[in-house]
N, C-alpha and C positions, 0 to 999 in steps of 0.2 A: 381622378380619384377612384373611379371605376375598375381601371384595369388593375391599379395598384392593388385594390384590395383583392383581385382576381388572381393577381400575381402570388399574393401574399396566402392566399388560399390553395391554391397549387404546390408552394413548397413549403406548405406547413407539412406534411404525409411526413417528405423527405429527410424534414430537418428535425421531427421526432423521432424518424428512425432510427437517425444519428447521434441521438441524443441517447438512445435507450442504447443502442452497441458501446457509447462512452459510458454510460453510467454502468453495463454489466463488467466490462474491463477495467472501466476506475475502481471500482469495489472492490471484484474479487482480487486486482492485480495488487493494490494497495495493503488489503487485509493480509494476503500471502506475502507480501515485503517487510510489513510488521512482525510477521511469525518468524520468517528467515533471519531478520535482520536483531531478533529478539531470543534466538535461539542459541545455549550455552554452547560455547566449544571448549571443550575437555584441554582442549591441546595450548588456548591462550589464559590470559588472566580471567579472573572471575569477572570484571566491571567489562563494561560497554567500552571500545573502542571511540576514539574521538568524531569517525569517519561515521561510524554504525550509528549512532548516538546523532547525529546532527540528521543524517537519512532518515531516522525515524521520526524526527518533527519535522523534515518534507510529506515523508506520508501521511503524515496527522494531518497536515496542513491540506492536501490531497485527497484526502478521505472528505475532510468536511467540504471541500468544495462539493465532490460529486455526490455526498449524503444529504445536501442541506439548498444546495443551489443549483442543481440541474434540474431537481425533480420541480421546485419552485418556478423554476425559470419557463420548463414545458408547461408547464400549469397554465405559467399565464399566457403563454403562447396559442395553448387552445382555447382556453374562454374568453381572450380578447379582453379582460378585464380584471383588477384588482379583488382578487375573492376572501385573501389570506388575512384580512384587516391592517390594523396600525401599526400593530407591536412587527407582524414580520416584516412591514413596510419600512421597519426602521432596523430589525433587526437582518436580515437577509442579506441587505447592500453591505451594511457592516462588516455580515461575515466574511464574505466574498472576499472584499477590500483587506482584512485583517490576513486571511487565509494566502492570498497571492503576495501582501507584503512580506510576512515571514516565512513566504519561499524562496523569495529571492533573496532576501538577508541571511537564509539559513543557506542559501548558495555560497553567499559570499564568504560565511565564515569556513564554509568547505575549502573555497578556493584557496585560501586564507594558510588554512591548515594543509591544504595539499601542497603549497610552496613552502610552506617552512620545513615540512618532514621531507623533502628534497632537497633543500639547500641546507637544512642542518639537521639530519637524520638522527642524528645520535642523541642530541635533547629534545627531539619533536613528542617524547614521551611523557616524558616527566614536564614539559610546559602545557601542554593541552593535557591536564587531567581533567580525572571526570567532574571534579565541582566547577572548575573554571567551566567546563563545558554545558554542565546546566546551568549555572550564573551566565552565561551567554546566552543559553537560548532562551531564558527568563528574560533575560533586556529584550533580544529579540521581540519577544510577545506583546512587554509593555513599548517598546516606540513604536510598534504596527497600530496597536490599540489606540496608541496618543494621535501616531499621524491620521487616524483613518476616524476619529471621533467626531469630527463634525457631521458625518455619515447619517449620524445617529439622529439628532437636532434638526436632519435641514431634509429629512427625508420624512413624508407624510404619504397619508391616503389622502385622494383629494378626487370630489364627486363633481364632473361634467356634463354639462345637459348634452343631451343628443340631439334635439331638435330645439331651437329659440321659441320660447312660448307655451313647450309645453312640459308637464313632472316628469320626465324620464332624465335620470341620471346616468353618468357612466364612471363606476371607480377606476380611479388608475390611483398609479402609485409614483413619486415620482418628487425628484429635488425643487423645494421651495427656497429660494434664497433672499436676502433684503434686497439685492443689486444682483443684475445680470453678471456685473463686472466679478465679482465676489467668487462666483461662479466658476469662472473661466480663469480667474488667477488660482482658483484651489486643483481646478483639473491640471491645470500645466503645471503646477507645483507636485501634485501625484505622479504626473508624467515624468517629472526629471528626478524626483527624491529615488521612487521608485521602480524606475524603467530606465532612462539613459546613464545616471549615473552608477548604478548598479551593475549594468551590461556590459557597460565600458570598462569599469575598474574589473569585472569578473572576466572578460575578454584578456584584459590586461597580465591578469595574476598568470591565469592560464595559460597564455604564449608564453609567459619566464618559466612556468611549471614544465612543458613542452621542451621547449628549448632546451632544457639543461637536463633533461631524462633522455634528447634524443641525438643533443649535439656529442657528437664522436669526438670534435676537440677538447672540449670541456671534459669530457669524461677522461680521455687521457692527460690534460693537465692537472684535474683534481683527483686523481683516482683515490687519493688517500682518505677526502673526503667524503665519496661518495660511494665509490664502486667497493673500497676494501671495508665499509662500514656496514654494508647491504651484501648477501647474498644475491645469486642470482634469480631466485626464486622471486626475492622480496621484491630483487627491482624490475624481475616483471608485471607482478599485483600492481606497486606502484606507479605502473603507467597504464595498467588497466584501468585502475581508480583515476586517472588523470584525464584518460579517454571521457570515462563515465562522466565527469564534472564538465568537461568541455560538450559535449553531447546537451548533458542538462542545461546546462546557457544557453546552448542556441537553441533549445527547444523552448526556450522560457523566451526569448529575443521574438522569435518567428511566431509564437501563439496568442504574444498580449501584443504586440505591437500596433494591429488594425485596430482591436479594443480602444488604445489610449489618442488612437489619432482620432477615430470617430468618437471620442468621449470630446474632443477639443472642436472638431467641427460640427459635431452635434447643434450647436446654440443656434447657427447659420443656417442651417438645411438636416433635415432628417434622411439619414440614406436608408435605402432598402433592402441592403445587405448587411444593417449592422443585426440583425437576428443571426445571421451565418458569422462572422465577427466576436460575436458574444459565445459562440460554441466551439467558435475557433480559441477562444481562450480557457476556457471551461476546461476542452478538452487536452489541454497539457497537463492535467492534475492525471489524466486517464493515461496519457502519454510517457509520463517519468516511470512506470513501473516496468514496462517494456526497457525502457531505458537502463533501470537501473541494472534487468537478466541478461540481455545479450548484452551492451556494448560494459558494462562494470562487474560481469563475469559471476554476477549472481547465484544464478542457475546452478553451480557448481553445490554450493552453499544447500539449494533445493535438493539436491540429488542426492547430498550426501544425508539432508533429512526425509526425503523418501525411501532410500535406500536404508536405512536404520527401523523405518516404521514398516519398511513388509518384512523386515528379518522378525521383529516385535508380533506381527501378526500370524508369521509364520511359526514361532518359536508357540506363542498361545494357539492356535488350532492342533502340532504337534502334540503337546500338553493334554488339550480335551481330548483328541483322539485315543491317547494312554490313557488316563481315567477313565473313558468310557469303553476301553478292553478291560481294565482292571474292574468295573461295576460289572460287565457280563458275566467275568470267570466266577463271580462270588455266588450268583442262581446256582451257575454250570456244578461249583461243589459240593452247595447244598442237595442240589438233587444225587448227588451220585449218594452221598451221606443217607438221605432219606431212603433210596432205593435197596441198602447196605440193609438199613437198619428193618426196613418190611422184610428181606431174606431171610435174617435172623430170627424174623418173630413166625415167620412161614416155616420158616425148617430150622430149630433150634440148633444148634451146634457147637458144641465147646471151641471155644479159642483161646489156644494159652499164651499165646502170644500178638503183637501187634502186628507183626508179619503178614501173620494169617489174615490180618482186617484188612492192611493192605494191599492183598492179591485178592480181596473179597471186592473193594474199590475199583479195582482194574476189573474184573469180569462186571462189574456193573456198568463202567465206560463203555466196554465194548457193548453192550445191550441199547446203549442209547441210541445208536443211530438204527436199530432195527424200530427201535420203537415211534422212534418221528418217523420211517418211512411210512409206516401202520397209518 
């Protein structure tokens, strides 16, 4: 027990470090995926795309993991104890659970949609519109909420003594259930609802999605289908997006995967790696934004909104720099005006004409810069 806690004190440094580099990339990467993925393009329709639109309830989903459960999760990592009380005790596992559910079912309807706009291009528009598209990620929402509700019910604060016999307690936080068994069928029931058959079927969509963007037969037996329906522009995005979707599977496969094994062996043995496990999962919310700029071609998207915002900032300091010559020259002619006008009253002189004043203006220009040498 010794060394364990030795152990566990040693890679605490490490595994907050890691925490804090995921939480500064999850945020900022996520926040910046909402603005790009939220930002009008002149050049398509006015509504959200089906593809754009489901991405951005990944990153919602993403966001609140690394806003709401990382910073939680190191908390109690350093104080060794439940400090947040009941309601986060019950609310926190919730979110987490809610939050990973409807990423992966919001994968799915990606995947969903990435095969149908490949195999039937021509009406993948008009069948995935935008209200079907929010009426899906609305069910999304409520069956994460439904599967993941008992969360709520069976998770408590609950105070441990530290030594037998005497009042020191120890908060923790942590699932109460009527039956151990209760237990272990609700985890392996989250394990398959939400982890294999999910992976499996989104594996699945994605080899036929693949397959038929990259098989060279197919392409020339359908071409009427596919190739003279799509530019070649389209259908390279379209394998880009295909990339991106496959990319996000396996990154969602390979990050929950030790979570839901050590959630099932948990009841038998406590490991000491599932703190590294739980970050390992964490941090695929951190993970997807990187994902979505290089391998789904994002970046472009950025560049074309950076590139817009320093022409904006350059077009405004232009601007300022022109009214603040035009604010100078307005002194610069008063004074010559002023200076005109004491000549006249120093040495009277008939002007019959405007002429005359303004070659009286001109030898006063030329006086000025004798007089600021002075």
């Amino acid at each position: 027990m010794p060394g364990s806690l030795g152990a566990a004190r040693e890679a605490l440094p490490c595994l907050t470090a890691m925490y804090l580099v995921s939480f500064v990339v999850g945020f900022v990467g996520n926040i910046m995926s909402i603005r790009v993925l939220t930002r009008k393009r002149p050049s398509r329709a006015s509504s959200l795309s089906a593809t754009r639109s489901l991405l951005i309830n990944l990153a919602v989903c993403d966001l609140m993991v690394v806003c709401v459960c990382m910073p939680i999760t190191v908390g109690n990592l350093i104080y060794k104890a439940w400090v947040y009380g009941d309601f986060l005790c019950r609310a926190v596992p919730f979110i987490q659970a809610v939050s990973v559910s409807a990423s992966v079912l919001s994968l799915t309807v990606i995947s969903v949609n990435r095969y149908y706009s490949v195999h039937n291009p021509l009406n993948a528009r008009s069948f995935f519109t935008q209200k079907r598209i929010l009426s899906t990620i609305l069910v999304v929402w409520l069956l994460s909420s439904g599967i993941c509700m008992p969360l709520v019910f069976m998770n408590r604060r609950d105070e441990i003594g530290v030594v037998e016999g005497l009042p020191l307690v120890f908060s923790i936080c942590r699932e109460i259930w009527p039956q151990e068994r209760l237990k272990q069928a609700y985890n392996f029931l989250l394990f398959c609802a939400l982890y294999c058959l999910p992976v499996l079927f989104n594996m699945v969509i994605c080899f036929l999605t693949v397959r038929r963007l990259w098989s060279r037969g197919s392409q020339l037996k359908e071409s009427s289908a596919l190739n003279r329906s799509l530019p070649a522009s389209r259908l390279k995005i379209r394998k880009k997006v295909a990339q991106m979707v496959v990319a996000l599977v396996l990154l969602f496969a390979i990050s929950w995967l030790p979570v839901y094994l050590m959630d099932i062996w948990i009841d038998f043995n406590i490991p000491k790696s599932l703190p590294f496990a739980q970050w390992l999962g964490l941090n695929n919310s951190s993970l997807n934004p990187i994902c979505y700029c290089f391998v789904g071609n994002l970046y472009r998207s950025a560049k074309e909104m950076k590139s817009k915002y320093h022409q904006r900032m350059v077009s405004l300091f232009n601007f300022s720099l022109s009214e603040g010559t035009t604010r100078s020259s307005v002194p610069e002619l008063s004074r010559l005006d002023t200076t005109a006008t004491w000549l006249l009253a120093a040495h009277p002189v008939p002007i019959k004409s405007s002429q005359n004043r303004h070659s009286l203006l001109q030898i006063c220009q030329l006086s000025l810069p004798a007089v600021k040498k002075r």
